[in-house]
C-alpha positions as CSV (number, residue, x, y, z in Angstrom):
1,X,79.5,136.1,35.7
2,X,78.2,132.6,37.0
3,X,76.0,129.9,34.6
4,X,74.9,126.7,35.5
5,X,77.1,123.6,34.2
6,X,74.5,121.2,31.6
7,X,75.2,117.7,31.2
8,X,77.8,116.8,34.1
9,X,77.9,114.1,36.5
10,X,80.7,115.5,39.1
11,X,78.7,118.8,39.6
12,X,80.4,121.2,41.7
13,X,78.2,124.0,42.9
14,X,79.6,127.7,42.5
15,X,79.8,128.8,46.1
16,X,78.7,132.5,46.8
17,X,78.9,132.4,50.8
18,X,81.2,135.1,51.4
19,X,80.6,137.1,54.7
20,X,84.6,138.3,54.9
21,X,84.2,142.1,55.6
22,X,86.3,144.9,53.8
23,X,89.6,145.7,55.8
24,X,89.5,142.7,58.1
25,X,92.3,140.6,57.9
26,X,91.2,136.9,57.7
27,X,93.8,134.4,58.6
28,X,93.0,131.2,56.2
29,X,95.5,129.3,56.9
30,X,98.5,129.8,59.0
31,X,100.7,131.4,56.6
32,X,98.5,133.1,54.8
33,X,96.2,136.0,55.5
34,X,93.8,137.7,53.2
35,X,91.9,141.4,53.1
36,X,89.3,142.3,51.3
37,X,89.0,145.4,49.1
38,X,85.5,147.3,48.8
39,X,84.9,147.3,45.6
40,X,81.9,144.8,44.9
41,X,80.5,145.2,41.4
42,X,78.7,142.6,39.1
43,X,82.0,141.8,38.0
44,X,83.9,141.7,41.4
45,X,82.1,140.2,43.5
46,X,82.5,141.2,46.9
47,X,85.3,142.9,45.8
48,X,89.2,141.8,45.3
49,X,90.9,139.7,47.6
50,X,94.7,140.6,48.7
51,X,96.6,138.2,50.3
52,X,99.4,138.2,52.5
53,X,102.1,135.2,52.4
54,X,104.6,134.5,55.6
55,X,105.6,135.7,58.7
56,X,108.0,138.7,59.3
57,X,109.4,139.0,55.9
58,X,106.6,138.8,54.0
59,X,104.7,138.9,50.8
60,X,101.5,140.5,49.4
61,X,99.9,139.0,45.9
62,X,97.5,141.8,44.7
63,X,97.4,144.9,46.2
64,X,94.2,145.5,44.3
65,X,92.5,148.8,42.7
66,X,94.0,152.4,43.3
67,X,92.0,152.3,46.7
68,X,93.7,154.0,49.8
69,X,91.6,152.3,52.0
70,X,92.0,149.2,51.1
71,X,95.9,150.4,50.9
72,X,96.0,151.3,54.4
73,X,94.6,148.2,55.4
74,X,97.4,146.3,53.9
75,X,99.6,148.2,55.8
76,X,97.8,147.7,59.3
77,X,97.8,144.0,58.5
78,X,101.8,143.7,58.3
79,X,102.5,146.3,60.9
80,X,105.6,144.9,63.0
81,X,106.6,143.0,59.4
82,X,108.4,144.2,56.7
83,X,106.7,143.5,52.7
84,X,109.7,142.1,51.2
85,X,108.3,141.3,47.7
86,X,104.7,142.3,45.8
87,X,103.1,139.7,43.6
88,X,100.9,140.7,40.6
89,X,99.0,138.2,38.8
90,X,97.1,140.2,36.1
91,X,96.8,143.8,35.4
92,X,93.3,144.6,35.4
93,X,92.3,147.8,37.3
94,X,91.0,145.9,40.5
95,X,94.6,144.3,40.8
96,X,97.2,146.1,40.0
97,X,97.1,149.9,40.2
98,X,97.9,150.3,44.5
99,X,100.8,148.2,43.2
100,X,102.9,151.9,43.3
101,X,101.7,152.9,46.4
102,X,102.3,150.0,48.5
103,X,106.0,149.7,46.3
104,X,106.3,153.6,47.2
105,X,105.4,152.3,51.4
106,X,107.4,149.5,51.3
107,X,110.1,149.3,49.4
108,X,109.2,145.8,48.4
109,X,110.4,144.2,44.9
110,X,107.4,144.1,42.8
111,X,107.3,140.8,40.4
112,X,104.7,140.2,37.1
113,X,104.5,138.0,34.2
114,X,105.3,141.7,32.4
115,X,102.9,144.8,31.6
116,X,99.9,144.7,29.9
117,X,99.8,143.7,26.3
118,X,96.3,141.8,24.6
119,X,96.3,138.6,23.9
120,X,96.4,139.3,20.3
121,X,95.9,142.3,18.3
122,X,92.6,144.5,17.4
123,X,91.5,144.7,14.6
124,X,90.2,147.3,12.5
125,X,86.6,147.7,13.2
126,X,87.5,147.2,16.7
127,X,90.3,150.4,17.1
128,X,88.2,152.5,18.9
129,X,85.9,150.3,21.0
130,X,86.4,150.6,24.9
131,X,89.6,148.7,27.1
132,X,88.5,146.4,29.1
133,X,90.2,148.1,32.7
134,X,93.3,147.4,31.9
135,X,96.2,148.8,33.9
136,X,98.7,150.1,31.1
137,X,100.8,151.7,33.7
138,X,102.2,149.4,35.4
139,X,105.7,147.9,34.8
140,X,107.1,145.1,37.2
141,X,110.5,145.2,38.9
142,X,111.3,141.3,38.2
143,X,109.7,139.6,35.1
144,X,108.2,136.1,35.9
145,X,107.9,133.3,33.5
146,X,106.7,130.2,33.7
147,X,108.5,128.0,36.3
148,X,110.3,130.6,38.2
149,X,110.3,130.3,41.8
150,X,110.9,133.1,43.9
151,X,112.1,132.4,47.5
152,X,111.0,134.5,50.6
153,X,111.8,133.8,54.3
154,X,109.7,130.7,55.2
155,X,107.9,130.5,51.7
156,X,108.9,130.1,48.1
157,X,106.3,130.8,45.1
158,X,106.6,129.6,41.6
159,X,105.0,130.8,39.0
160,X,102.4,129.2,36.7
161,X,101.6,131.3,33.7
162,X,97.7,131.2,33.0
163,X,96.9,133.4,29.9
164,X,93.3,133.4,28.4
165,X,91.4,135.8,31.5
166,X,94.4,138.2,30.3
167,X,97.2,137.7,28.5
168,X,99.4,138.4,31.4
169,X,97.9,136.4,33.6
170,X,100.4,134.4,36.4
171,X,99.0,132.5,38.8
172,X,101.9,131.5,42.0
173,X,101.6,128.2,43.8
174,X,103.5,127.4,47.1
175,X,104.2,123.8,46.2
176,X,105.0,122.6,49.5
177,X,101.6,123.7,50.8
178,X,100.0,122.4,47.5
179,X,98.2,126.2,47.4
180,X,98.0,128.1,44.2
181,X,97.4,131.7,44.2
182,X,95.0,131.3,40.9
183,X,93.4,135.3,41.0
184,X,90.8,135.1,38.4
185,X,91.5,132.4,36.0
186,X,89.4,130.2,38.3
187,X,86.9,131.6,41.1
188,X,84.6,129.6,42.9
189,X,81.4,132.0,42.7
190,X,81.5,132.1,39.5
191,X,82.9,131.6,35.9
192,X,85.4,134.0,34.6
193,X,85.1,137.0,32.2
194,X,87.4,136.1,28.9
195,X,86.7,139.1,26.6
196,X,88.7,139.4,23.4
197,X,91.2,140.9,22.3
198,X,92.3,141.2,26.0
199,X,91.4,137.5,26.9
200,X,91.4,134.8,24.6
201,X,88.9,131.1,25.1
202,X,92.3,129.3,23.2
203,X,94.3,130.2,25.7
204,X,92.2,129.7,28.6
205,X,91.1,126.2,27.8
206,X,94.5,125.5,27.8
207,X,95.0,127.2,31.4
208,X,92.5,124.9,32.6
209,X,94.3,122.0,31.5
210,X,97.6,122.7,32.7
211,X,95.7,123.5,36.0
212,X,93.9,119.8,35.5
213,X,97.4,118.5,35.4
214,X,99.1,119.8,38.5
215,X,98.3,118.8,42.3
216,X,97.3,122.1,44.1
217,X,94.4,121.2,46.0
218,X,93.6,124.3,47.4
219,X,93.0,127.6,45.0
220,X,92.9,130.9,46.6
221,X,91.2,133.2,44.1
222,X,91.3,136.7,43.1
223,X,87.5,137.5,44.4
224,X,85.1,135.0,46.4
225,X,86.4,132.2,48.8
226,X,88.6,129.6,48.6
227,X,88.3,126.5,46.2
228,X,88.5,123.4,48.3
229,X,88.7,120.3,45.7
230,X,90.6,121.8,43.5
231,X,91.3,119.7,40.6
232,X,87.5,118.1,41.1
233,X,86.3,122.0,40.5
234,X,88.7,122.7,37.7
235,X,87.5,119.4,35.7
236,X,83.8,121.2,36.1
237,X,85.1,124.0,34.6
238,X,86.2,122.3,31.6
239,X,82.4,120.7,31.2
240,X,81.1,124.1,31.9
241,X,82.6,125.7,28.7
242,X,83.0,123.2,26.6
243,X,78.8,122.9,27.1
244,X,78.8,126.3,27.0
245,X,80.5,125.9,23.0
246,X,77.3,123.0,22.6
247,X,75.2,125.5,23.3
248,X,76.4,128.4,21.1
249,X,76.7,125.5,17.8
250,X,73.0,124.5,18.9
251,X,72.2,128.2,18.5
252,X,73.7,128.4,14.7
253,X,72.6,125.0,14.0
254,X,69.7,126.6,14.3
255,X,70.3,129.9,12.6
256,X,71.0,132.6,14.8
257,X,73.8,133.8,13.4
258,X,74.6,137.0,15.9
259,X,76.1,137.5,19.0
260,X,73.4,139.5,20.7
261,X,70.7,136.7,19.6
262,X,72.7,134.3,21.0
263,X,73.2,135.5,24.6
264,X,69.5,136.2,24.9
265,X,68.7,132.6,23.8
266,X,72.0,130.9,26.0
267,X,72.4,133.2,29.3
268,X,68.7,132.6,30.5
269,X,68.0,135.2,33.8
270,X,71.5,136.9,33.3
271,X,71.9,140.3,35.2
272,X,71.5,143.1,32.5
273,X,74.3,144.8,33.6
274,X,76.6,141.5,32.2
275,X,74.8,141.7,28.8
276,X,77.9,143.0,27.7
277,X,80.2,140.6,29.3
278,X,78.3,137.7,28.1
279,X,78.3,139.1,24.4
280,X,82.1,139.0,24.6
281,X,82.5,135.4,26.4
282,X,80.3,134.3,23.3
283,X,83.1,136.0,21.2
284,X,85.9,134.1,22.9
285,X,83.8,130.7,22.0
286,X,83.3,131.9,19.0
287,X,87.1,132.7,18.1
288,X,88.2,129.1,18.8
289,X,85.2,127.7,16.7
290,X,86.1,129.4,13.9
291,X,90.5,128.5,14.7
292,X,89.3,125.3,14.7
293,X,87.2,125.5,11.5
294,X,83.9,124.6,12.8
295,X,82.3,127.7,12.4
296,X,82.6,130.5,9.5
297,X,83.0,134.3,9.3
298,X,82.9,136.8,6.5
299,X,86.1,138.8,8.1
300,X,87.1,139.1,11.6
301,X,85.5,137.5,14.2
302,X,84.5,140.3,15.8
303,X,81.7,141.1,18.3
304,X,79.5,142.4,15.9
305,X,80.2,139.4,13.1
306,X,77.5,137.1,11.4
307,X,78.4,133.7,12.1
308,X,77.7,130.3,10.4
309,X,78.2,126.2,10.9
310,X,81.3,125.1,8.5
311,X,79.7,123.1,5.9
């Protein structure tokens, strides 16, 4: 879901130039080699991005939606090698369910931040609303926290927890490369989805700034190209969503005090098919206003919630 950043001076452009075909495998950089799922979608983009780390011994971060196409490319890609350990940063249904199948190929180790949990609980009035693709069945060999680092032959990954796109979310950064395998916490085509109770804007925010405060340079991400400039794009990030929250008090200063009002006067020219998405990036603003007691709700904040300025 991309918007256009108000108000900053260091505008970085999203970048939507992505002509890498599905089941090619496109060397980026010497040690690491990326493939392409297809499975474009509003949401996707192009469709998921695998990648491939080392030579030989080797590993793959993502092995994407239960796809055996995109399944079988993996495994034409490290013909010759063997997949010593599988990397999964999230577990959304575009990431993590050929995570069996290539395990059940392979053999490989599979390592996660843990299974799929929400980043906090639903409530009441929102028991029976719809999941947001998440992947409840899968369960990682090796659990990862923050600051593990998990050596391979030639390579060695740590791990940088990022919750707020999910709660689970674990992005892995070669450190002597300065790379950081960020999935979808930060894409360059657009901004990502953070839908409660499954994402949460707190968190996120925070992501980004322990992001800001590390040296990666390069980002691969989970769908689109790469992010050159890292920490530059990161910082316009920030500025994005933190005009994003101008806008959505500008709407209640104002008195529009519902979700769907608000995303019809904020998200100008937005693709009807991400009304939905949009509706629930609002909530995850909304949320953090009212944690931070600048905005008021009778009950949960919820998607379909009245909302008000704090006096």
């Amino acid at each position: 879901m991309s918007d256009k950043d108000n108000g900053a001076n260091d505008d970085v452009p999203f970048n939507r130039d992505y002509p890498l075909k599905p089941g090619v495998v496109d060397q980026v950089r010497p040690n690491v080699r990326r493939v392409l799922c297809n499975n474009p979608s509003p949401f996707t983009f192009t469709g998921t991005n695998s990648y491939i780390v080392g030579t030989g011994k080797v590993a793959i971060i993502d092995p994407g939606p239960a796809n055996d196409a995109h399944l079988q490319a993996l495994l034409d890609a490290v013909k010759g090698e063997t997949v010593t350990h599988i990397f999964v940063t999230h577990t959304h249904s575009d990431h993590s369910p050929n995570t069996a199948a290539l395990k059940a190929a392979t053999g490989a180790t599979v390592y996660a931040e843990g299974p799929h949990r929400a980043s906090r609980p639903r409530f009441e009035s929102e028991k029976h609303s719809p999941e947001s693709g998440a992947d409840r069945d899968f369960k990682p060999d090796v659990l990862v926290a923050d600051g593990d680092v998990i050596e391979g032959d030639g390579w060695a990954l740590e791990g940088v927890a990022t919750p707020g796109h999910t709660a689970n979310h674990m992005a892995f950064a070669w450190r002597e490369k300065k790379y950081l395998f960020v999935a979808d916490h930060v894409m360059g085509w657009s901004t990502s989805i953070v839908a409660p109770p499954d994402g949460s804007m707190i968190d996120y925010m925070a992501s980004l700034d322990k992001l800001a405060a590390r040296d990666e340079d390069l980002y691969f991400s989970g769908h689109g190209p790469d992010i050159p400039d890292a920490q530059r794009y990161v910082r316009f990030l920030i500025r994005h969503r933190r005009a994003r929250e101008a806008s959505i008090l500008h709407r209640l200063g104002k008195g529009e005090a519902d979700i769907p009002t608000i995303v019809r006067a904020i998200y100008i020219g937005l693709d009807p098919r991400l009304t939905g998405a949009a509706g629930y990036s609002v909530l995850a603003h909304l949320e953090d206003l009212v944690a931070r007691g600048l905005v008021l709700t009778d009950g949960d904040p919820v998607i379909s919630g009245s909302y008000r300025m704090a006096a």
